[in-house]
C-alpha positions in Angstrom: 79.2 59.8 65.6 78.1 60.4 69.0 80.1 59.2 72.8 77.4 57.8 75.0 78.8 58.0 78.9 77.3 55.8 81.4 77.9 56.6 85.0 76.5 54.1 88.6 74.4 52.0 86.7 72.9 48.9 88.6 72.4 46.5 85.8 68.6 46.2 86.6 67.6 50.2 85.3 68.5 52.7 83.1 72.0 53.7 84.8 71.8 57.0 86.8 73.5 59.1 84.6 73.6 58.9 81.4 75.1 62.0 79.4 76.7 62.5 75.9 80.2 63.3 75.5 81.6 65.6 72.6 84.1 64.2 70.1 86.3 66.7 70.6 86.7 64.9 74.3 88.5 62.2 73.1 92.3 61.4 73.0 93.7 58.4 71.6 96.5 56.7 72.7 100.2 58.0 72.5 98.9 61.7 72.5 99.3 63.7 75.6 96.2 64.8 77.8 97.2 69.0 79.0 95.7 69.5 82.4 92.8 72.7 81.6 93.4 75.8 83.6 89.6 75.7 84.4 90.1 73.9 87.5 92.3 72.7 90.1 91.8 69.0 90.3 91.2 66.7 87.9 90.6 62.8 88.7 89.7 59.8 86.2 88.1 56.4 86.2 89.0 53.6 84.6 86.3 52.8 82.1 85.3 50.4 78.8 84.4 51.8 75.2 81.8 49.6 73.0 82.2 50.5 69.2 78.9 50.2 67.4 79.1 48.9 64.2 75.2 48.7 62.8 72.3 51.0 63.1 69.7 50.2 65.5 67.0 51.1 67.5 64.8 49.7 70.3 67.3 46.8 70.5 66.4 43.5 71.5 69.0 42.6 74.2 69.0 38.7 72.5 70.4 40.9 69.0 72.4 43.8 71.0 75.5 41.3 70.3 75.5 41.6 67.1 75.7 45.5 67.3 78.9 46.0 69.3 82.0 45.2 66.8 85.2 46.4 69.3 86.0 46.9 72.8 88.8 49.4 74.1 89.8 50.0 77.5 89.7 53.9 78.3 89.6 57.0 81.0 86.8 59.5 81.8 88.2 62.7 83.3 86.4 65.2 85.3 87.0 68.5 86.6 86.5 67.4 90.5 85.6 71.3 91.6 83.3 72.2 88.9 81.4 68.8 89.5 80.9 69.9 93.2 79.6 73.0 92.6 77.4 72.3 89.8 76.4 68.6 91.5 72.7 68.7 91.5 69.6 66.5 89.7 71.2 67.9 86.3 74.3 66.5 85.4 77.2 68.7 84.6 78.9 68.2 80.8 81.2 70.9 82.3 82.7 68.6 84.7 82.7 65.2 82.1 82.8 66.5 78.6 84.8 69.2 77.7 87.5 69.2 75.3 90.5 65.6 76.5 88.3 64.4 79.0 88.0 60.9 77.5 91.1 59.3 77.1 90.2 56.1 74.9 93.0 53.2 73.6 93.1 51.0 70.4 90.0 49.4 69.9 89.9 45.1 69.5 87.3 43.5 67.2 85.2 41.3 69.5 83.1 38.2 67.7 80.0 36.4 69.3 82.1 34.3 71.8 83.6 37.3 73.1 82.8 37.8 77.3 82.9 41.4 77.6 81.3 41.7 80.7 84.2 39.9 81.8 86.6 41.6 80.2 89.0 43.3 82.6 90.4 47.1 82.3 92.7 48.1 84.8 94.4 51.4 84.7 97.9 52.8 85.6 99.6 55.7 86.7 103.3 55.7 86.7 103.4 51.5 87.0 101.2 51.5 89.6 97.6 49.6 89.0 95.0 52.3 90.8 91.5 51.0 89.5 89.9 49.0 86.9 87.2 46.4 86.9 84.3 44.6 84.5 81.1 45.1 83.3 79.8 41.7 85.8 81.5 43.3 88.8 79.3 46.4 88.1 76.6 44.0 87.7 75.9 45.4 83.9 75.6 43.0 80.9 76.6 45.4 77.6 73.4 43.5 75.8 71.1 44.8 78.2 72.8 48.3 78.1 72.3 48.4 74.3 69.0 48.0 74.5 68.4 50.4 77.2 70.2 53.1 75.7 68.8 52.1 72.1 65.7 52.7 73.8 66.5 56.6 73.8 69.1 57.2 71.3 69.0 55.6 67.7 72.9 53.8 67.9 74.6 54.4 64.3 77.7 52.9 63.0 80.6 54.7 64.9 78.7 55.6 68.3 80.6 55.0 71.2 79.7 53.8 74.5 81.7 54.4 77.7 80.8 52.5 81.1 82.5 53.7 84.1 84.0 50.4 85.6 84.6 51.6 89.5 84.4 54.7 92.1 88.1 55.1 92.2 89.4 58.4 91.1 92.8 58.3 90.1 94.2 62.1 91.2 95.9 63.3 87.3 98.9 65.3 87.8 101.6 67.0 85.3 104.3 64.5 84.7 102.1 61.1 85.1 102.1 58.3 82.7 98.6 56.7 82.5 98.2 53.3 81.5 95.1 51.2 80.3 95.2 47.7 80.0 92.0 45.3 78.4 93.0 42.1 80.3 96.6 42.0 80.2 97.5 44.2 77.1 98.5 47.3 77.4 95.9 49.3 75.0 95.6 53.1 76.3 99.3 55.1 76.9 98.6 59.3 77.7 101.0 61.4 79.4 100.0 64.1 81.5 100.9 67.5 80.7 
């Protein structure tokens, strides 16, 4: 299995940044994210996960459908000083994949009618809605992303692929409650510790 991030994509070209993200990154739901003593700050952005389900590669976006079985509503989590001082042409993993900085919910099986670009993940900390947003308002159609990324990576059953859905970064600090909602259900729950 590998976690595909995709970060400031316009819909029209291969996103910006594009990175992978090591399974040991991600926490599920109910378990509680511990704040690294690698860095001060640590923010995150309200994102959406695509389970693939088949094995594909140079994807036709007309078939990519057929490829994504689930949708779950997550957060990336970067370490905001290391980004800084690493921020260059080369993206850091440092800052965006070390070991909890993908905090993904339940996933929900998706069928052909399903609009995920217009699906809706907003995220919360402590009952408070701080970000969220869809794959349209980022101007991205998941078909079209498939294919790109297919384009590069051969997608097996099990890959993951996680589309930041805003610019907002939520601050995360000891003692917070996050919350991820896909449309109104409440799918993502990770205290901060």
């Amino acid at each position: 299995m590998k976690i595909i991030g995709v970060k400031n994509g316009d819909g029209r070209e291969l996103p910006q940044q594009v990175y992978i993200i090591a399974d040991s990154a991600v926490i599920r739901t109910n378990k509680p994210f511990f704040l690294p003593h690698f860095a001060k700050s640590f923010t995150g952005r309200a994102a959406i996960a695509l389970h693939i389900d088949r094995l594909g590669k140079h994807i036709e976006p007309r078939f990519a459908h057929r490829y994504c079985g689930a949708i779950a509503p997550a957060i990336t989590v970067e370490a905001h000083e290391i980004d800084r001082l690493l921020e260059s042409e080369q993206h850091s993993a440092m800052a965006h994949s070390f070991d909890g900085a993908l905090l993904m919910g339940d996933f929900s099986p998706i069928n052909e009618e399903s609009n995920i670009n217009s699906t809706n993940v907003c995220a919360l900390s402590n009952g408070k809605p701080m970000a969220g947003g869809n794959l349209e308002n980022r101007g991205l159609d998941y078909r079209e992303l498939i294919s790109q990324l297919s384009t590069y990576f051969t997608l097996k059953m099990g890959d993951i692929i996680v589309v930041e859905l805003d610019n907002v970064d939520l601050q995360l600090n000891m003692g917070d409650t996050l919350v991820a909602n896909l449309d109104d259900t409440p799918q993502l729950t990770i205290r901060v510790k």
